[in-house]
C-alpha positions as CSV (number, residue, x, y, z in Angstrom):
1,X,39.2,45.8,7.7
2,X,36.1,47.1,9.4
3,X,32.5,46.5,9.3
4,X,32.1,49.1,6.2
5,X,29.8,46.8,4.2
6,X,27.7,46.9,6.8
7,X,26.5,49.8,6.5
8,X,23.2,50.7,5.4
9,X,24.1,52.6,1.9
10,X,26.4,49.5,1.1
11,X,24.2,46.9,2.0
12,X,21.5,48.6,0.0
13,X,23.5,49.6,-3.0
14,X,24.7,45.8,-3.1
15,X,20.7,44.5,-3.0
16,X,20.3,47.3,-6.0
17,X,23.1,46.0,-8.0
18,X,22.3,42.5,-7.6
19,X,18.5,43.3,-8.9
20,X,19.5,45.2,-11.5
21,X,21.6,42.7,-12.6
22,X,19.0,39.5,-12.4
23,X,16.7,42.0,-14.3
24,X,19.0,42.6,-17.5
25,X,20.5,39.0,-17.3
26,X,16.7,37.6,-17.9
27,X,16.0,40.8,-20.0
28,X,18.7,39.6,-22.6
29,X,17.8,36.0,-22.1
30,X,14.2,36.5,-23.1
31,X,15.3,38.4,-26.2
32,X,17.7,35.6,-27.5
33,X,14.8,33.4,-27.1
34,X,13.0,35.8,-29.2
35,X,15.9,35.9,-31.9
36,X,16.2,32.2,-31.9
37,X,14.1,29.6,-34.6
38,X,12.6,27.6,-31.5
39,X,11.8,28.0,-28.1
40,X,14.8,27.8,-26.1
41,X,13.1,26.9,-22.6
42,X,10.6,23.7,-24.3
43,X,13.8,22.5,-25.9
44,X,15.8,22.6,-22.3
45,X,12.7,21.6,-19.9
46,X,10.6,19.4,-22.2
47,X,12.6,17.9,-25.0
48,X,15.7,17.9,-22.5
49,X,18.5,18.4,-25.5
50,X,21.8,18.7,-23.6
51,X,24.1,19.6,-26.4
52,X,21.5,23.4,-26.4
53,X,21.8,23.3,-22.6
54,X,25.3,23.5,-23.1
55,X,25.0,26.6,-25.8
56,X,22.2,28.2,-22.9
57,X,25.2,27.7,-20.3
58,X,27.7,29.1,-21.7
59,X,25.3,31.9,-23.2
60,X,24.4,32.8,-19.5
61,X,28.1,32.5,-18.1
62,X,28.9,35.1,-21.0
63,X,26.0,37.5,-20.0
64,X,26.6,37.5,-16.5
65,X,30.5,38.4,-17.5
66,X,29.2,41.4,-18.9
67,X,26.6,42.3,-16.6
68,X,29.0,42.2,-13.5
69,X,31.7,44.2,-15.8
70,X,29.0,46.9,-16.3
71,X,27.9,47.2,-12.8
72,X,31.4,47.4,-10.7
73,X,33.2,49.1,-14.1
């Protein structure tokens, strides 16, 4: 096992990836605010209601499943 992810394409291609993935992950998370009766991020910051942070959670751990599954698939 070499230095392979060192190099330049790799490194690159890995930044790339990783943006691209951020940028849908907040893409879809913006629309299921959207689709949703109340504002998911007053709910979470202001009114601090754990029992929707805990639908958010596992919301977010299921769209970052997919995202990574799209990306190295």
């Amino acid at each position: 096992m070499g230095m392979e992810w060192l190099r330049a394409g790799a490194f690159f291609g890995s930044i790339v990836y990783a943006l691209i993935g951020v940028l849908v992950f907040w893409l879809s998370f913006i629309v299921i605010d959207k689709l949703t009766p109340y504002n998911l991020w007053e709910e979470l910051v202001e009114k601090q209601n754990m029992a929707l942070g805990v639908v958010v959670a596992a919301m977010c751990l299921g769209i970052s499943i997919i995202v990574a599954a799209a990306i190295h698939g």
